[in-house]
Residue, then its C-alpha position, 0 to 999 in steps of 0.5 A: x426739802x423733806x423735814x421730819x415730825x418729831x415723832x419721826x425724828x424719835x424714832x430715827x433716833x433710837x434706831x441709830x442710837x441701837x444700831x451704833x453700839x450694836x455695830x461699832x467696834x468700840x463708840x464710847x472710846x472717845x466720846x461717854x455714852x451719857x455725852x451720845x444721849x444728851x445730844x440725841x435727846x437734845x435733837x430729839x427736841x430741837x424742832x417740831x419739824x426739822x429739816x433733813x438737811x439739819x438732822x443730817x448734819x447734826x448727825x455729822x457732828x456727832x460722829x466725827x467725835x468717835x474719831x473714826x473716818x469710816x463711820x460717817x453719814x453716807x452722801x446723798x442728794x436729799x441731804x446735800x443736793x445736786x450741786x457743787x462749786x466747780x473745784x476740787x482742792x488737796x492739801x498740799x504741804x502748805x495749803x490747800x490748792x486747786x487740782x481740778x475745775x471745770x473749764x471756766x475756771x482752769x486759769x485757776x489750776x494750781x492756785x492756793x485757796x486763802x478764804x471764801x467770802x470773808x472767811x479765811x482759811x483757818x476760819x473755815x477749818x475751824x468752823x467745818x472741823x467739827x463735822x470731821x473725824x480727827x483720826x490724827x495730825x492729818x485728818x482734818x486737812x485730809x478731809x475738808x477739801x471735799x466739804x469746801x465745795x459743798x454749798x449746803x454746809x457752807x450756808x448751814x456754818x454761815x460761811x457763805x449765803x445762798x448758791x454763790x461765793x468768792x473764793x480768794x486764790x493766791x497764784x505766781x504772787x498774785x492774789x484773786x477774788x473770783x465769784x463762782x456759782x454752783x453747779x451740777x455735781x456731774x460737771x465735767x473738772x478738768x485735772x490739773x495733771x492732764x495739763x502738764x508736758x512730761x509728767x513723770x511716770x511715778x505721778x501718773x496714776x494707772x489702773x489698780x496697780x502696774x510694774x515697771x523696771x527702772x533700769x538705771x536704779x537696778x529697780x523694779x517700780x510697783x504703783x499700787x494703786x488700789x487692794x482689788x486683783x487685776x483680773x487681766x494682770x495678777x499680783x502672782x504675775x506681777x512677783x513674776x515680772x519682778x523675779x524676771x528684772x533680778x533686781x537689787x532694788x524694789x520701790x513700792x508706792x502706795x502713795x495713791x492706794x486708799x484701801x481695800x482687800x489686803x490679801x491681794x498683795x499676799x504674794x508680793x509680801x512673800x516674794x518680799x520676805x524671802x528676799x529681804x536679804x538680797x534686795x532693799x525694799x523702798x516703800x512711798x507712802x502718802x497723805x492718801x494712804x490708808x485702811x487696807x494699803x496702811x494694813x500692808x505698809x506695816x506688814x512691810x516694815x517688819x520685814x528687813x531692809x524696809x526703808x519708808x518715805x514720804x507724807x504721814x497717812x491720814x488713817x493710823x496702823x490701829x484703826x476701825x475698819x470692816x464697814x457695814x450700813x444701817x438705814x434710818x427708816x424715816x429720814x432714809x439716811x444711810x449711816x456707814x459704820x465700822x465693825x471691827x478693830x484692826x490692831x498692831x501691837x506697835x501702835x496705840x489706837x490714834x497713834x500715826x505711822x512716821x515714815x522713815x523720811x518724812x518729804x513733803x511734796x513741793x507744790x510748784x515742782x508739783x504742778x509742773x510734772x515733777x516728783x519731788x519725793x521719788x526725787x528725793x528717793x533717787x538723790x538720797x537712797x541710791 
């Protein structure tokens, strides 16, 4: 394990110090500057030699207090290793459930997570929830997932003790203690959407992004997965298929859509405003849903006969953005900070987006291929 002398721990964070608030939109929103430098001058002193892994970590922390889930310590194996626990878990309405393992373990897909160790749940959110940006209501149950299966910080907050731990699932009533090693991050999860028969179409994630018409609903349907242009399918021959089903009905679903260039849906925007007399535009949004996709959502409602539905995005319309990297130049670490501040006169920084129809997600109908918001949008808006 690499550790830094203190002279070099100094440096590093002086460098990083200069480099956030020369980068950042705005560091000191929601943190005082004299609260940043009392904390690196407490690092600074921590320990004649100090472990990469710890000043990682301690980074973590001070980060997430700026609140914003773009600026964040870059993921590395000299920081958090080479293994994982074979699970990967979502938040899911009303706890955290099982959507990926490796084969060992797939009798657990679909179970619910109630503790690791002697650690329950809420536990655990509270102990990790403080290396987590809290943008809104639904970051942190967004974000801890992926640190549940990282043994390194959950030996570093004492939840677990070394490679090994018993995690505690609740499945068909049933309650089970399973003791699980770590592996190698690159083994093979099995999805638990893979599993199911007759998954319907609206749950199946294809490419960046497709079309399709849905007849019986006079409706074209629009996954739109991913902010990155099809080189084989353009969004200009998507707004053509579109025009081609003369429908009334237009669905949208950014459920899956987790950002980038917010230009590429610049002609179905158009398409859309000079139409929004002649079709209802319904638009899905998701836990999932953020940055470049959240862009466009709100580009969306402002047009007419926009009707939104589903979960409240873990990002929020007025956000940092436009990532850019620093690396510190002893410890190596890869710092990702926002640059920019992207405002919608609508919404105050920290404010979330509330779709029309808040629909949660029901886990069993989940877990057995079916949808429950696209349900709900069939039953209620049709």
């Amino acid at each position: 394990m690499k550790t830094l002398t203190q002279k070099q721990l100094i440096t590093d964070l002086d460098y990083f110090y200069t480099k956030l608030v020369e980068m950042h939109p705005d560091p000191f929103k929601y943190i005082k500057r004299g609260e940043i430098l009392s904390y690196i001058e407490e690092t600074k002193t921590a320990s004649e030699n100090l472990k990469l892994e710890e000043f990682s970590i301690r980074l973590m922390k001070l980060l997430a207090r700026l609140n914003d889930g773009h600026t964040e310590v870059g993921a590395s194996d000299d920081v958090l290793g080479i293994l994982n626990y074979p699970f990967k878990f979502k938040y899911i309405t009303d706890g955290y459930y099982v959507i990926s393992t490796s084969k060992e373990y797939k009798k657990y897909l679909g179970s619910k997570l109630l503790g690791i160790n002697n650690k329950t749940i809420s536990e655990i959110e509270n102990l990790l929830g403080v290396i987590i940006p809290i943008e809104n209501e639904t970051s942190l149950k967004y974000y801890l997932p992926t640190k549940l299966v990282e043994p390194k910080l959950l030996n570093y907050f004492e939840i677990t003790n070394g490679n090994n731990a018993e995690f505690t699932f609740q499945k068909d009533g049933k309650i089970f203690v399973v003791e699980v090693p770590a592996l190698d991050y690159n083994t093979e999860l099995i999805d638990i959407f893979s599993t199911v028969k007759g998954l319907e179409l609206t749950l199946e994630k294809k490419e960046n992004y497709l079309v399709k018409s849905m007849s019986k609903l006079d409706a074209a349907y629009l996954q739109y997965n991913d902010c990155k242009e099809r080189e084989d399918y353009t969004m200009n021959q998507v707004v053509k298929d579109i025009e081609s089903y003369n429908i009334s009905n237009l669905i949208i679903d950014l459920r899956n859509n987790r950002g980038g260039d917010s230009d590429v849906l610049n002609p179905l925007l158009r398409y859309v405003k000079r139409e929004q007399d002649n079709i209802r535009t319904f638009v899905l949004v998701g836990t999932d849903t953020y940055s470049s996709a959240i862009y466009n959502l709100i580009q969306l409602t402002r047009f007419k006969n926009i009707t939104t539905l589903g979960d409240i995005p873990h990002g929020n319309p007025t956000h940092y953005g436009q990532v850019r990297s620093f690396e510190l130049p002893h410890s190596k670490i890869k710092v990702f900070t926002s640059t920019r501040t992207f405002t919608f006169k609508e919404y105050r920084l920290g404010q979330v987006f509330k779709p029309s129809y808040i629909v949660k997600q029901i886990p069993e109908e989940l877990f057995a291929g079916k949808d429950t918001q696209f349900s709900f949008l069939k039953r209620n808006l049709f």
